[in-house]
C-alpha positions in Angstrom: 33.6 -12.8 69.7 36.8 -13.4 67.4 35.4 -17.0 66.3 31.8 -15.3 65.5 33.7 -12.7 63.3 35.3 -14.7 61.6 32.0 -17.1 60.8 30.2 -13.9 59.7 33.7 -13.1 57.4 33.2 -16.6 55.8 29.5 -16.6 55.2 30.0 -13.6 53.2 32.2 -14.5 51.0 30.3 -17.6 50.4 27.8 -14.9 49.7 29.9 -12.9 47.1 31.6 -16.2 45.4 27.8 -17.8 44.9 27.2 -14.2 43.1 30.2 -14.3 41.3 29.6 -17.9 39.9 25.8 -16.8 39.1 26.9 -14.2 37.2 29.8 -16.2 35.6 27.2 -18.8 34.1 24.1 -15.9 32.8 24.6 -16.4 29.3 23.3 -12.9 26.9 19.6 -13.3 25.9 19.3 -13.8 22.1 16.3 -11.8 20.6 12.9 -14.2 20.0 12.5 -14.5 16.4 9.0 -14.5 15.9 8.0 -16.2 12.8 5.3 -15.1 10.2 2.4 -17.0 9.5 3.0 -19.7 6.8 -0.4 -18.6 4.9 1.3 -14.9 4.9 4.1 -17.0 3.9 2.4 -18.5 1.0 1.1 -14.7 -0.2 4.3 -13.1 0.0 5.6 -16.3 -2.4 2.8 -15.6 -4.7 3.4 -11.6 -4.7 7.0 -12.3 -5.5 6.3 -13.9 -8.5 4.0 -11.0 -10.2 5.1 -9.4 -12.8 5.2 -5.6 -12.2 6.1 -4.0 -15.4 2.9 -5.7 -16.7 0.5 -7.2 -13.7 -2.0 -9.7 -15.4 -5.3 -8.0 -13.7 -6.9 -11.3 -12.8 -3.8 -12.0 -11.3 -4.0 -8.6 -8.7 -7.7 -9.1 -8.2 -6.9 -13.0 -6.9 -4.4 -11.3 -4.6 -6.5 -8.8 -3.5 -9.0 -11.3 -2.3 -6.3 -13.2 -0.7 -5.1 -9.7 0.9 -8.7 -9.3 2.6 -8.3 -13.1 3.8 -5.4 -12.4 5.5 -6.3 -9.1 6.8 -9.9 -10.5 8.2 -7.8 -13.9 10.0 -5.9 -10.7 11.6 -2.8 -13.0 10.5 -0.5 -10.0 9.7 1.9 -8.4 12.2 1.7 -5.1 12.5 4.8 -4.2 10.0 3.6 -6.4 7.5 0.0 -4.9 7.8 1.8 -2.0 6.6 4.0 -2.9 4.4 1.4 -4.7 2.5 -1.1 -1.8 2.5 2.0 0.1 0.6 2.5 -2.7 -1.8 -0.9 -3.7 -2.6 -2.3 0.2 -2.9 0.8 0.2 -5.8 -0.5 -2.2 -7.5 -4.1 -1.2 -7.5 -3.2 1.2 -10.0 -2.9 -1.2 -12.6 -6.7 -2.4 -11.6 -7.8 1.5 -11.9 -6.5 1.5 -15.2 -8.3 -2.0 -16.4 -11.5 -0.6 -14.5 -11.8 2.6 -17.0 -10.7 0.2 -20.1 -13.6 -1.7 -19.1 -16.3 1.3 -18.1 -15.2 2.7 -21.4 -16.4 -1.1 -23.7 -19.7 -1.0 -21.5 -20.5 2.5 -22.2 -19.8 1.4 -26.0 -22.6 -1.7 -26.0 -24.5 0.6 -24.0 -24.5 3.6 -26.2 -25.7 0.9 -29.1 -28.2 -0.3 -27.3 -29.7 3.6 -26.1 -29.4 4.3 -30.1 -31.8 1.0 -30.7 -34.1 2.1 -28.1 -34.5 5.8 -29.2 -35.1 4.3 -32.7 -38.4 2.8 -31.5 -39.0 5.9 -28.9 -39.3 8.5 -32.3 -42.2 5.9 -33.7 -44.0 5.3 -30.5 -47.2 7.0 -29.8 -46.2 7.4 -26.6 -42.6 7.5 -25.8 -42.3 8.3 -22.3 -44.5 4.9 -21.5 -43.1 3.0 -24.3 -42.0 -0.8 -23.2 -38.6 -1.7 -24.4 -38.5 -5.5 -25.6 -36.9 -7.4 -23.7 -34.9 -8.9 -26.4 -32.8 -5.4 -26.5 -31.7 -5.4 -22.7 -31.3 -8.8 -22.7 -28.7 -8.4 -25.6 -27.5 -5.5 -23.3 -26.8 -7.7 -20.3 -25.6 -10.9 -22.3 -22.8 -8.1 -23.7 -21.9 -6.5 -20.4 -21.7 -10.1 -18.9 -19.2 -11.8 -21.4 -16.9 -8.6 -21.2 -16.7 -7.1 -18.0 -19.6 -7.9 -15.3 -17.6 -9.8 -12.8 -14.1 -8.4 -13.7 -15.5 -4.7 -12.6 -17.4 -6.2 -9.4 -14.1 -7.9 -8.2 -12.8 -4.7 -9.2 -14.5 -2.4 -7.4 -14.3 -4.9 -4.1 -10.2 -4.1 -4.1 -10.6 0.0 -5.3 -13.4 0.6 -2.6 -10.8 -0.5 0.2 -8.6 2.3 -0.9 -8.1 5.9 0.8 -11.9 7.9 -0.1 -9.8 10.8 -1.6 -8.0 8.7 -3.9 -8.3 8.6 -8.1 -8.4 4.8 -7.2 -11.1 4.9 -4.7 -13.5 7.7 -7.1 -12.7 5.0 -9.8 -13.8 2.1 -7.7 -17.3 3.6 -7.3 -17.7 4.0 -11.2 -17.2 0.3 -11.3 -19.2 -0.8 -8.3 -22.4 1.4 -9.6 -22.0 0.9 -13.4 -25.3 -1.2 -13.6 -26.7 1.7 -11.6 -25.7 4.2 -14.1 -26.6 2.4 -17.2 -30.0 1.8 -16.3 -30.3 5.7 -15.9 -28.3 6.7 -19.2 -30.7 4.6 -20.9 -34.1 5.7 -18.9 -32.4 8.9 -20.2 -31.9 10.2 -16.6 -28.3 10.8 -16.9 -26.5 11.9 -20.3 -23.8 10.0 -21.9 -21.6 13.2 -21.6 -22.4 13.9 -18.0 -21.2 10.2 -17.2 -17.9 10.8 -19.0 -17.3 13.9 -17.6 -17.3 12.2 -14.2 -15.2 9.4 -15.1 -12.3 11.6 -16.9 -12.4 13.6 -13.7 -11.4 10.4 -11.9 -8.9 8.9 -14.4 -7.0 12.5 -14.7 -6.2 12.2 -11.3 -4.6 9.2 -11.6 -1.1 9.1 -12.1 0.2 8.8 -16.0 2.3 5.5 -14.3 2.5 3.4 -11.3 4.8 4.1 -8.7 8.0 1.6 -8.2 7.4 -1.1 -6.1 9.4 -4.1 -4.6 7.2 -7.1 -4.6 10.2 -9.3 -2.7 9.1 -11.3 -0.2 11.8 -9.8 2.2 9.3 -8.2 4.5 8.3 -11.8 5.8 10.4 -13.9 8.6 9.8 -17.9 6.8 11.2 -21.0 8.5 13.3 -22.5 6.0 11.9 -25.5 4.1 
């Protein structure tokens, strides 16, 4: 009875001591460093480089496309989802602002062209039904294309992704429909004044001058090159 004590004595401390040397050899868990993607990588490197006191706006709408890349791949983490929604919706001002520069030298070939058009209207027999030569729109279009067709339609793509109550967003839609809304200023189914009456109620809600913003690429985890 003695002798079995004893065993039972000895196995448990065995017991204890293999505990004791387990616990003795557990090293602390380091955190996992989970690494961004390297084509996340490659925007925050090209974000870093843009000038913000004075963003070239080809520049922000190249990055804007890139932005919807990454965003579609679903390559951003969470975080930098967010962080880049901040960032980018910064800079957007800056495309607001070169959208209504824009609006502002269509509406100025546009108003030439409705002038040329009237010209023949108060000759025509028949005004209402009058044919305007091709020649003038054509001149029309030619203009718009060289100064500002694309430019507004990449535009628009980046303002329309922007909060629906935003100056930015209201000003995104003048630039998406402005094809829309010449052909009606110049069928005469929408006054010049109306149309800038809309568009100064969207570019006096935009702020006088964009918000700070930190373009870094510190909100990216990189493996060193």
């Amino acid at each position: 009875m003695v002798s079995k004590f004893y065993f039972l004595a000895f196995v448990f401390l065995l017991a204890v001591a293999g505990c004791s040397d387990a616990s003795d050899n557990q090293q602390p868990q380091e955190p996992v460093l989970r690494y961004s993607q390297l084509k996340v990588c490659e925007f925050a490197e090209n974000l870093a480089q843009l000038d913000v006191s004075a963003p070239s706006a080809k520049q922000l709408r190249f990055l804007n496309e890139q932005w919807r890349t990454l965003q579609q791949d679903n390559a951003l983490r969470p975080a930098e989802a967010e962080h880049l929604q901040h960032v980018m919706s910064a800079l957007n001002y800056h495309l607001a602002r070169d959208s209504l520069a824009r609006i502002q030298e269509v509406l100025a070939h546009t108003e030439r062209t409705y002038e040329q058009i009237e010209g023949l209207r108060r000759f025509s027999s028949n005004p209402k039904e009058m044919k305007v030569p091709d020649s003038i729109i054509r001149n029309l279009r030619n203009a718009v294309q060289d100064c500002c067709a694309d430019a507004l339609s990449r535009n628009a793509s980046a303002l329309l992704r922007e909060d629906e109550e935003s100056a930015r967003y209201a000003i995104g839609r003048r630039a998406y429909f402005i094809q829309r809304d010449v052909n009606r200023i110049l069928n005469n189914e929408l006054t010049f004044t109306a149309y800038r009456e809309r568009l100064q109620q969207a570019a006096a809600e935009l702020p006088d001058a964009p918000a700070p913003i930190d373009v870094s690429a510190s909100w990216v985890t990189c493996r060193s090159t």
